[in-house]
C-alpha positions in Angstrom: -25.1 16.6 53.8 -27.7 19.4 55.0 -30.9 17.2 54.1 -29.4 14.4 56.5 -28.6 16.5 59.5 -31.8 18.3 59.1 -33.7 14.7 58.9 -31.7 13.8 62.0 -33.1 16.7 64.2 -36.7 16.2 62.7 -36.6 12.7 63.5 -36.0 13.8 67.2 -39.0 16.2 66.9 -41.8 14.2 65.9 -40.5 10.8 67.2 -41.4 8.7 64.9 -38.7 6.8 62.5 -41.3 4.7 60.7 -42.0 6.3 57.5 -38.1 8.2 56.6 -39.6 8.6 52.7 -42.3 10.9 54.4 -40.1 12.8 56.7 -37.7 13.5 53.5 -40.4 14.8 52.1 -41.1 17.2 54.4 -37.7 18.2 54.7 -37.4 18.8 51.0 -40.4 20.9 51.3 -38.9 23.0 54.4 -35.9 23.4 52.8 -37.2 24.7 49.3 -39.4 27.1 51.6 -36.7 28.5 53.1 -34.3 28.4 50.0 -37.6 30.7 48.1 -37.8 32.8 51.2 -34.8 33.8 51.7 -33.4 34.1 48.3 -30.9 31.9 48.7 -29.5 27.8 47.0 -28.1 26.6 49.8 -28.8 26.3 53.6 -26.5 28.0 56.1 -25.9 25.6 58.8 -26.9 28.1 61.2 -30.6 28.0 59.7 -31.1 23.5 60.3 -32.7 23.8 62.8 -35.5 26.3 61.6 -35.4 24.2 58.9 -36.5 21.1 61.1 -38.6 22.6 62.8 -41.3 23.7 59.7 -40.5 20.2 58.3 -42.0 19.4 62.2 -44.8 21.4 61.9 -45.8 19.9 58.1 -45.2 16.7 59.8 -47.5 17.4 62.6 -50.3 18.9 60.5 -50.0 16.1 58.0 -52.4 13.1 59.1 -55.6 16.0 59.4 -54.9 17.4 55.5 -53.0 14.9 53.8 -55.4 13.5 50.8 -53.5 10.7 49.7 -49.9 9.3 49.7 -48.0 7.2 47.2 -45.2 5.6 48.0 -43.4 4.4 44.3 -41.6 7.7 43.5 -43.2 9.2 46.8 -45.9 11.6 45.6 -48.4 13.3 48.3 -51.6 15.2 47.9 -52.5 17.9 50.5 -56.1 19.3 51.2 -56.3 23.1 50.8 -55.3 25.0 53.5 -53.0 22.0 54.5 -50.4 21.5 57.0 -52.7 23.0 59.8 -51.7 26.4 58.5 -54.0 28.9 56.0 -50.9 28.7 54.4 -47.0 27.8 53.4 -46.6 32.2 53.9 -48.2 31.5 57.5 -45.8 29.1 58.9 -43.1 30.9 57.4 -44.0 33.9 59.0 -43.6 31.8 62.5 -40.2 31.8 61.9 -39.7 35.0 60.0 -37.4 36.9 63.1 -34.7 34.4 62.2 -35.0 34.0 58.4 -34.7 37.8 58.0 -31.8 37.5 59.0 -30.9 35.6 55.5 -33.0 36.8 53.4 -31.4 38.5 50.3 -32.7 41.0 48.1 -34.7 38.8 45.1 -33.9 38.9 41.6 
């Protein structure tokens, strides 16, 4: 149920509905970035909207560094240094003063 109400708050975000398969992509990829960061397998509901708003930000940095996009079985190829960002690390660091908050000690 986390992936939808995430997806429902992006959508907001970036206004744009057309392509859903995209957007669950990027929320996959915003999730599995804070899941890795924080040491943690599931998301508090308390962290959505942080969670939204990176899956945003790929979103928004997508059409400058995306390479190529497939649509049977969804598959997408980034350019280096994609996302608008130097890096995944980068963005997350945006948001860092509320995922510390999370973050457990790794294994």
């Amino acid at each position: 149920m986390e992936k939808a109400a995430i997806l429902e708050k992006v959508k907001v975000l970036v206004e744009d509905e057309e392509k859903e398969d995209v957007l669950l992509f990027f929320v996959d990829r915003s999730m599995e970035m804070v899941k890795a960061y924080c040491y943690i397998t599931e998301i508090p509901h308390e962290l959505y909207g942080v969670c939204a708003s990176i899956a945003a930000a790929l979103w928004k940095g997508k059409e400058e560094n995306i390479k190529s996009i497939q649509e049977g079985a969804i598959s997408v190829t980034f350019q280096e240094g994609a996302y608008g960002y130097a890096s995944e690390k980068e963005l997350l660091e945006q948001f860092s003063y509320e995922l510390n908050r999370y973050r457990r000690i790794g294994l």
